[in-house]
C-alpha positions in Angstrom: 16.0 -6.0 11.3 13.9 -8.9 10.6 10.4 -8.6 11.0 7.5 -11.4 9.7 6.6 -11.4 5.7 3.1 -10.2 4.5 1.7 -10.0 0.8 2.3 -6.3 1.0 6.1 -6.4 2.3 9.2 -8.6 2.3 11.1 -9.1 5.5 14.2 -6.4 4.2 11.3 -3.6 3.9 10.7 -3.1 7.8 13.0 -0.4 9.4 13.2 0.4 13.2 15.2 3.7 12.4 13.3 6.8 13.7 13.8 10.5 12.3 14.5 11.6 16.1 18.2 12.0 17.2 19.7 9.7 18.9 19.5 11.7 22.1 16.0 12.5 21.5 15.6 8.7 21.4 17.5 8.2 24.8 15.0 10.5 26.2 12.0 8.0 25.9 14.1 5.3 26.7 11.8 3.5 29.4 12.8 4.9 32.9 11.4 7.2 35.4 10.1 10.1 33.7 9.8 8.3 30.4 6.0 9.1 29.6 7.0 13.0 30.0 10.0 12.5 27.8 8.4 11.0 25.4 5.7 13.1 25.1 7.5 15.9 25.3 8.6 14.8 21.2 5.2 14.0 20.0 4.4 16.6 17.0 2.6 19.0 18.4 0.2 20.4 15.7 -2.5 23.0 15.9 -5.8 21.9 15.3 -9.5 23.9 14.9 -12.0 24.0 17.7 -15.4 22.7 17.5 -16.8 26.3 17.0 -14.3 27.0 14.4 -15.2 23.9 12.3 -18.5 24.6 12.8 -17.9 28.2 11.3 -15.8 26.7 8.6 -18.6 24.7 7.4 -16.7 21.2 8.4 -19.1 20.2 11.3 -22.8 21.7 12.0 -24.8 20.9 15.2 -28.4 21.4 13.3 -30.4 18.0 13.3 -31.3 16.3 10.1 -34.6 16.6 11.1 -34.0 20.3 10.1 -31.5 20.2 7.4 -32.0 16.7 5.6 -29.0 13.5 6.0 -25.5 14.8 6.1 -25.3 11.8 3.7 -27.6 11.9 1.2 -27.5 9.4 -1.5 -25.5 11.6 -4.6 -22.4 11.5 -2.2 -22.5 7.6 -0.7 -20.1 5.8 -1.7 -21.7 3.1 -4.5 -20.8 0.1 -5.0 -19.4 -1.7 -8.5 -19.5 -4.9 -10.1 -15.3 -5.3 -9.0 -16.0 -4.1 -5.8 -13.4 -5.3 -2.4 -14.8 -7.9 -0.4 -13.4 -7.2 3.2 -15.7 -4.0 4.4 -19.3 -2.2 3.7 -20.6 0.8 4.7 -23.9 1.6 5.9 -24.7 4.7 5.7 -27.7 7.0 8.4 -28.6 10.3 8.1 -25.9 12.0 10.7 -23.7 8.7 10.8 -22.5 5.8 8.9 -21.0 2.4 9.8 -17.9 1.0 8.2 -17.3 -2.5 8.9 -14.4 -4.5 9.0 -14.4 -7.8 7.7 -11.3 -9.5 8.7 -10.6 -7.5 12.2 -14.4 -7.9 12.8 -14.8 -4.2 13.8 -17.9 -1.9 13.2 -16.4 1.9 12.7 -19.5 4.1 13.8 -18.2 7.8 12.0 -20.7 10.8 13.4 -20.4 14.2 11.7 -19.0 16.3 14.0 -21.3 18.3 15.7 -24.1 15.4 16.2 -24.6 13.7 19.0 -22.9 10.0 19.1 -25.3 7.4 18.7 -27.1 5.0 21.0 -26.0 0.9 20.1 -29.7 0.9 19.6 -29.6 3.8 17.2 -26.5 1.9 15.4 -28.5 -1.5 15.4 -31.6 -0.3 13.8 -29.2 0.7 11.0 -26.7 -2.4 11.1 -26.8 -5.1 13.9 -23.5 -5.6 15.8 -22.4 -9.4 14.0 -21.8 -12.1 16.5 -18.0 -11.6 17.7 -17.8 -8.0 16.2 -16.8 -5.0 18.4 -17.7 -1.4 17.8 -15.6 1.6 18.0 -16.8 5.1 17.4 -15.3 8.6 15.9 -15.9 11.9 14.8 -15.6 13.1 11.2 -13.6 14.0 9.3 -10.9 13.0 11.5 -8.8 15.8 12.2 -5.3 13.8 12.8 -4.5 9.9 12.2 -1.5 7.2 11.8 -0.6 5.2 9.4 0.9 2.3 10.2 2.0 1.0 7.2 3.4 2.5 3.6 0.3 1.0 1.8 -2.0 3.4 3.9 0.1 6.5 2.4 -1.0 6.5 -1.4 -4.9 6.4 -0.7 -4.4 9.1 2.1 -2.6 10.9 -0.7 -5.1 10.9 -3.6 -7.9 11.8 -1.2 -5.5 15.4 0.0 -5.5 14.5 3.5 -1.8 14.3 4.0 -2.3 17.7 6.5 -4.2 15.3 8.7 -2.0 12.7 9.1 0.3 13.3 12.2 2.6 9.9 11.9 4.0 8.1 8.9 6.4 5.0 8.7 10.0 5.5 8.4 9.7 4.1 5.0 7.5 6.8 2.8 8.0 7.5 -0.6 6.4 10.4 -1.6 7.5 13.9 -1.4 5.2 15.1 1.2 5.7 12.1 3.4 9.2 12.6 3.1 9.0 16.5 3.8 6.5 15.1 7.3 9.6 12.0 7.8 11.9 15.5 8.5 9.7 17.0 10.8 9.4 14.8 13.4 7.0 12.5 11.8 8.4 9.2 12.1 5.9 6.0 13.9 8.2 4.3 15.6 8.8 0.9 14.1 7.1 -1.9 15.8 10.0 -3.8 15.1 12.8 -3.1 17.2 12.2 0.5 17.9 10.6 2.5 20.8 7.7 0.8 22.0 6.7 3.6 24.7 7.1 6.4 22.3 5.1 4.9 19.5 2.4 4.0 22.5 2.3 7.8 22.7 2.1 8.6 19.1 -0.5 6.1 18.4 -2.7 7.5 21.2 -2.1 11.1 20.6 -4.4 10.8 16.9 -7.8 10.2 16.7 -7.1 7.3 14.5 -4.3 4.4 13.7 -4.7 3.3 10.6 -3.5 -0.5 11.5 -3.0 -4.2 9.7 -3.4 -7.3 11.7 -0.4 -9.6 12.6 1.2 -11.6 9.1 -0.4 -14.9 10.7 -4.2 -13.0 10.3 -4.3 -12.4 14.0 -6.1 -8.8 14.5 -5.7 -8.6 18.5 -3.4 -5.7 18.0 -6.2 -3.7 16.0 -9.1 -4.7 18.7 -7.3 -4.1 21.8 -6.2 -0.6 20.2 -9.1 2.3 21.1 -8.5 4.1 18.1 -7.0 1.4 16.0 -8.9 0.7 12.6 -8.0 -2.2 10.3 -7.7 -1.2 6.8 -7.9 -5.0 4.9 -6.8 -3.9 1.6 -3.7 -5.7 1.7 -5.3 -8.9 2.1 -8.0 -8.6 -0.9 -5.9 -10.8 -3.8 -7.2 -8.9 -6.8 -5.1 -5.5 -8.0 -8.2 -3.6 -9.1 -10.3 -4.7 -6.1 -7.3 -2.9 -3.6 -7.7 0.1 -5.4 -11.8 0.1 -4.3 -10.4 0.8 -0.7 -9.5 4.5 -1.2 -13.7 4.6 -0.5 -13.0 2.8 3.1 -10.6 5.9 3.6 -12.6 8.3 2.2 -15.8 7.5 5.0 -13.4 8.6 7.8 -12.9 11.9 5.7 -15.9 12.7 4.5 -14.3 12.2 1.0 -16.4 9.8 -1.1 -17.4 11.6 -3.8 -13.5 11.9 -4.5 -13.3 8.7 -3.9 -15.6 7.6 -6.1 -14.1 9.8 -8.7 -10.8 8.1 -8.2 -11.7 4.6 -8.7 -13.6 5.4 -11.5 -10.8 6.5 -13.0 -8.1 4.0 -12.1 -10.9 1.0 -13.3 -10.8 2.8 -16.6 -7.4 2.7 -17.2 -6.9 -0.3 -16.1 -8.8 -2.1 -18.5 -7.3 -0.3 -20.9 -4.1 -1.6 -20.9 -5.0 -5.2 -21.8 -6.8 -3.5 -25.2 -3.7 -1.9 -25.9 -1.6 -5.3 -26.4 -1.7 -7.5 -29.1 -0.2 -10.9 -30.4 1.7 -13.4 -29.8 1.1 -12.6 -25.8 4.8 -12.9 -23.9 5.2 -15.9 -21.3 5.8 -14.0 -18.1 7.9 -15.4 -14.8 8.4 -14.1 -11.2 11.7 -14.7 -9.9 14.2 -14.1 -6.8 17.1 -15.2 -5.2 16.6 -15.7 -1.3 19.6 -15.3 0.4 18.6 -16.1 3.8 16.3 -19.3 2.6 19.2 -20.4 -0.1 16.4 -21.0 -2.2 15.5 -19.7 -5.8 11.7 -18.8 -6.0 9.2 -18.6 -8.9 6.1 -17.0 -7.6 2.8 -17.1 -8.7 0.9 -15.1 -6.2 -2.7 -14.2 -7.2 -2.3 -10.4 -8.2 0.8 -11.6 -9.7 -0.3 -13.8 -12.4 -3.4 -11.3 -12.5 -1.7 -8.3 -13.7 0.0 -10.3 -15.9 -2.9 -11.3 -18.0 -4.2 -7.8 -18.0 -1.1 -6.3 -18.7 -1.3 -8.6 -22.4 1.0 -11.3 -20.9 0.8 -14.8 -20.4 1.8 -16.3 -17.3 4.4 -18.9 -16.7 3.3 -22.5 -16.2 5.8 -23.3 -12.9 3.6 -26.8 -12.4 4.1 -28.3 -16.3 7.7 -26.5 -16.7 9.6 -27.4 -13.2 8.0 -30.7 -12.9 10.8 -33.0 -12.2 13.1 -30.5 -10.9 15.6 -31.3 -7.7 15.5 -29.7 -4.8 11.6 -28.4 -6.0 9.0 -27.4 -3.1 5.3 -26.1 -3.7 4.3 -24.2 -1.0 0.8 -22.7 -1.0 -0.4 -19.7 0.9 -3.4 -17.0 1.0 -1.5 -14.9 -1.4 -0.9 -18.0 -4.0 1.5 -20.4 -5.0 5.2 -20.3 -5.2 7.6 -22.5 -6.2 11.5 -22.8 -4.8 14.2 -24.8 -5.6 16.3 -25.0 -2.4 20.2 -25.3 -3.3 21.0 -28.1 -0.8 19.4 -30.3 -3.2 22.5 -29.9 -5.5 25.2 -31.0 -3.0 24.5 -34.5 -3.3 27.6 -36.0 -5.3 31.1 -36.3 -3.6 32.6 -35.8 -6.9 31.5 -32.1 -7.7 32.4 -29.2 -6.0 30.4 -28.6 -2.6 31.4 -25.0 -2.4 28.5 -23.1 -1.8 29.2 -21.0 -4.9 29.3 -24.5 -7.1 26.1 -25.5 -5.5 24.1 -22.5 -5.8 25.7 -22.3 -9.8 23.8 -25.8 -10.1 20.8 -24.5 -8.7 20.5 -21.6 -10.8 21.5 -23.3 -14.2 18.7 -26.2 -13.5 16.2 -23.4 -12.8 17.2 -21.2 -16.0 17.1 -24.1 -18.0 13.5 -24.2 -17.4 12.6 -20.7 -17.7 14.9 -20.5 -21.6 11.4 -20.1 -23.4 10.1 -17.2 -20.7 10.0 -14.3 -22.7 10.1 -11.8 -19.7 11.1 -11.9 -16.1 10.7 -9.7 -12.8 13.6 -10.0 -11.0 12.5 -9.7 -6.8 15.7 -10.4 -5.7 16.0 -8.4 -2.5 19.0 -5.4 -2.8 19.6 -3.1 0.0 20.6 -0.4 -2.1 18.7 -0.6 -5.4 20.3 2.2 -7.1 23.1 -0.4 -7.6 20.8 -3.2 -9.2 21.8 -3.7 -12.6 22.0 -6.4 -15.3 25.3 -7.4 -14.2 23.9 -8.6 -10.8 21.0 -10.2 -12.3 23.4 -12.4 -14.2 25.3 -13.1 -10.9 22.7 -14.2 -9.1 21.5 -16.5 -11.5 25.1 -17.4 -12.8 24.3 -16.6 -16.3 27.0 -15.3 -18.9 24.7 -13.7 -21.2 25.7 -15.4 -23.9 22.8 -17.7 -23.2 20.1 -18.3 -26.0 17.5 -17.3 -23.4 14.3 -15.7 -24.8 14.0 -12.9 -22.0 17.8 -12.6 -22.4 17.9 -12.2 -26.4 14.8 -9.8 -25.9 15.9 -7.8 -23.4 13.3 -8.1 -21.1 14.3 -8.3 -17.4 11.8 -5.9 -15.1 12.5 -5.2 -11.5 9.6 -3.2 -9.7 11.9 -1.0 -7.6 11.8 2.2 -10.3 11.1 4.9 -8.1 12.8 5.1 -4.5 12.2 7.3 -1.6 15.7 9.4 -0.7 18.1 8.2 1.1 18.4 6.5 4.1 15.8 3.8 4.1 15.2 4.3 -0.2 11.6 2.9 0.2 9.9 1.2 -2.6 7.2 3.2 -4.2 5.7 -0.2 -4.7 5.6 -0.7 -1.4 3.5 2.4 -0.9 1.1 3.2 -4.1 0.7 0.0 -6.1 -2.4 -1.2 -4.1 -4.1 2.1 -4.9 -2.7 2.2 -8.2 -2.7 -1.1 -9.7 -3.8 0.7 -13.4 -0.2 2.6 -13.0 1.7 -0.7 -12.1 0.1 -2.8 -15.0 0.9 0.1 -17.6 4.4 -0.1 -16.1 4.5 -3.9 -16.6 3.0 -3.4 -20.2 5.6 -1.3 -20.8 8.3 -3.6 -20.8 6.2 -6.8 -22.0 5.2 -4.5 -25.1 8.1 -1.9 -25.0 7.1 -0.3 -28.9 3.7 0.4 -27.4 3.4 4.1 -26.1 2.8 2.9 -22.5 4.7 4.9 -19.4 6.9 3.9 -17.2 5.1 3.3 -14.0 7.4 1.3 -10.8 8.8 -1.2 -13.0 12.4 -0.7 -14.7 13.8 -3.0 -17.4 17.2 -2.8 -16.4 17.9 -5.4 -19.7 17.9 -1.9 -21.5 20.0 0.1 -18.7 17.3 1.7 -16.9 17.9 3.0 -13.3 16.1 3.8 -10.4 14.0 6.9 -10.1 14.4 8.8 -6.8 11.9 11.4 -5.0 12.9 13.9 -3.0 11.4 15.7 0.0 12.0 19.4 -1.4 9.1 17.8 -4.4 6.4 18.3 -1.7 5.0 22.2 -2.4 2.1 21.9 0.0 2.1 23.1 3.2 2.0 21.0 6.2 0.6 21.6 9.8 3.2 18.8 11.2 5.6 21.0 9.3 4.3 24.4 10.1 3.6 25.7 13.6 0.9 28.4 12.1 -0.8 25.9 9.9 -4.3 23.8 10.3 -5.3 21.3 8.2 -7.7 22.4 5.9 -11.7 22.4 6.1 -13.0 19.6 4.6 -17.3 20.9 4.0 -19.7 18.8 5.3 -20.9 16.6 2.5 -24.3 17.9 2.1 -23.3 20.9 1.3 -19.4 20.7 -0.4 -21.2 21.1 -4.3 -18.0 21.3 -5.4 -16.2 17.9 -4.5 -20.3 16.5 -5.1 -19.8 18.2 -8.8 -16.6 17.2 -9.7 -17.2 13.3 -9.1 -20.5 13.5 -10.8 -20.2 15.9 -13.8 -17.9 12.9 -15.9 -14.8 14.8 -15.6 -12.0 12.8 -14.3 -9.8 15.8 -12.9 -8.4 13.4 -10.6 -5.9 12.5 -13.6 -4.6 15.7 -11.9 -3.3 13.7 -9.1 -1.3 10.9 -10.6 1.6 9.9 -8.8 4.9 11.8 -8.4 6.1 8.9 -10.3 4.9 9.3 -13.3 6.5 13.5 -13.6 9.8 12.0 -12.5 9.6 9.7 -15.0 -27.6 4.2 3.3 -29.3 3.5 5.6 -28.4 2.0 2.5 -26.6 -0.5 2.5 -23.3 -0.5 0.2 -21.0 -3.4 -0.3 -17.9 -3.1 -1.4 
């Protein structure tokens, strides 16, 4: 069940289990015949012709010498002054370039209907970079994969989720769920069936992919129609959110998009001018079982929502200087700070039981953190639903009679709030905190500044006797084609001409507000970089 760790995921979060029975399964078991067995499972969904999108106004074969740029300016996705540093977009008048910093990767996206482009065409516009590739596509994409839960949330606020034909085993949200139950499930990487998720990863025009959790992208570049989305990698909360714009180009959606960010910078920043004084010291915490080692973390987009969530971040370097058993360790994401339990088994006259040793552990750390006014609690739990204050306390061998700040204030936050339904309970953290970061600080602010009127958004204080939140697949109302036999996805106009979507991201009305997470009911050629 192990897989490797990544800034976006723990090594607990990645499943091999598949929604296919388990004869289904032995079907595409590799053995003769196992290519026709296994594709004899792949959803099958119906999808328009040419001619039909064409009549639907999705695709148009007139040249923009006669109708103007598919792309004109009013719809290109702009740049701002927080904007992600891992991809531009270049945008022609019947195609545009996206460009993949990390994977080095040049997506060419022509509007269906036009001609592809010539390399010469595509270099006058953007010169191929010196160990880039180039991979090209039609759009809007009419079916992709995501490979990983972070992919789900932007695919979600730009209403695509009728296009995408695989999901991972660990989706949150309703409509994810309700596609999880139709035969939607991407075979894990990890353990699960290599030659069926060959299949399913072929059969889209897309897969939406992350490179290796060493930064190796090989997987991405040897895929035909794999596209690395980097948003996982860019440190800053409100820069990940700018990626739902690197979506968007392979939809034909930027002026939603645009709309979308706008609004998620907004609130953002509003939280921090909600707060006030004195500012609550603020720690990162876990117990790692299979490490025997307590952790403080003070990953980058840690200690930044933090600060813009009113809070003040704990200062690990001053405050567990001196500590036994204490190791820095320094990675992309940031720093983190353990305190490894072998370190207290030193004397032959205390108890070496594990249980005495890790006890030792925990009370030298605590000591440490008495003045913190508010922790997160990471500790990993298979089941969250059973997380409460009690096993905080046992796995930091407190009594609660300790005159601990975050103790006496009852402030003790755990960021698994809402969970997908039962089997795998995924973390909606997992799946929509890069694209909403302005919903995860309000749901940090929320227990840092708990008689402000902020919501709760992913985090839980279960110091006050909060439980989890779970969403269910019967939420999902819409109506999906992987679901549906009869259903297509729907048209999405070509951008030149959709005034409506054009309107609604210009006119200063942030209807996307009508899209906030499940969560929170249950509870050219221009150049733009981004």
């Amino acid at each position: 069940r192990l897989c490797p760790i990544g800034p976006w995921r723990p090594t607990w979060h990645c499943s091999p289990t598949l929604a296919l029975s388990s004869m289904t399964l032995s079907r595409c078991r590799v053995a003769l015949g196992a290519i026709a067995a296994c594709a004899a499972v792949v959803a099958a969904v119906q999808v328009p012709t040419l001619d039909e999108r064409i009549e639907n106004g999705e695709c148009s074969r007139q040249p923009p010498s006669q109708v103007g740029s598919y792309f004109p300016t009013n719809v290109q996705a702009s740049s701002s002054y927080e904007s992600a540093q891992l991809f531009d977009i270049v945008y022609s008048e019947a195609f545009k370039i996206v460009i993949s910093r990390v994977a080095k990767e040049q997506y060419v996206l022509t509007q269906c209907g036009q001609s592809k482009p010539t390399d010469a065409e595509v270099d006058a516009a953007v010169p191929l970079e010196t160990g880039y590739q180039r991979k090209h596509f039609d759009i809007p994409l009419l079916s992709a994969a995501a490979g990983s839960t972070v992919h789900l949330a932007f695919l979600d606020y730009l209403d695509v989720d009728d296009r995408i034909r695989y999901v991972d085993s660990n989706a949150v949200g309703p409509c994810w769920q309700k596609a999880l139950t139709c035969g939607s499930a991407l075979a894990s990487e990890y353990g699960g069936n290599a030659t069926l998720r060959e299949i399913q990863t072929k059969s889209v025009d897309v897969f939406f992919m992350g490179c290796d959790w060493m930064g190796n992208c090989d997987g991405v570049r040897n895929q035909a129609n794999g596209v690395h989305v980097p948003s996982a990698q860019d440190p800053s909360p409100i820069k990940t959110a700018e990626y739902v714009k690197f979506f968007a180009a392979f939809f034909n959606k930027e002026p939603l998009a645009i709309q979308h960010f706008s609004s998620v910078n907004a609130t953002y920043h509003a939280v921090g001018k909600s707060t006030g004084e004195p500012k609550p010291v603020v720690a990162w915490i876990q117990w790692l079982d299979w490490k025997s080692a307590y952790e403080v973390s003070l990953a980058s987009y840690k200690t930044l929502m933090v600060t813009d969530a009113g809070g003040v971040n704990f200062d690990a370097e001053t405050e567990l200087a001196g500590l036994d058993g204490l190791e820095r360790i320094e990675s992309t994401s940031g720093v983190t700070y353990a305190v490894n339990v072998d370190a207290y088994n030193t004397s032959s006259d205390q108890d070496g039981s594990f249980e005495a040793v890790r006890g030792r552990a925990a009370a030298a750390l605590m000591s440490r953190l008495a003045g913190v006014d508010a922790v997160v609690d990471e500790t990993y739990e298979y089941d969250p639903r059973s997380y409460d204050l009690d096993k905080f306390k046992d796995n930091f061998y407190l009594t609660g009679s300790e005159d601990y700040a975050f103790m006496t204030s009852q402030r003790v936050a755990r960021f698994d709030g809402t969970l997908g339904n039962s089997p795998t309970f995924g973390w909606d953290w997992y799946e929509s905190r890069l694209a909403r970061p302005d919903l995860a600080v309000e749901g940090l602010a929320r227990v840092l500044w708990p008689s402000n009127s902020f919501e709760r958004r992913f985090f839980r204080n279960i110091a006050a006797g909060e439980t989890v939140l779970i969403v269910f697949p019967a939420d999902c109302k819409e109506t999906l084609p992987v679901c549906d036999a009869d259903a297509e996805p729907l048209p999405i106009k070509t951008l030149d001409k959709d005034a409506t979507q054009v309107d609604a991201a210009f006119s200063g009305e942030i209807t996307i507000l009508a899209l906030v997470p499940f969560v929170s009911a249950a509870m050219v050629a221009a150049r733009v970089a981004l």
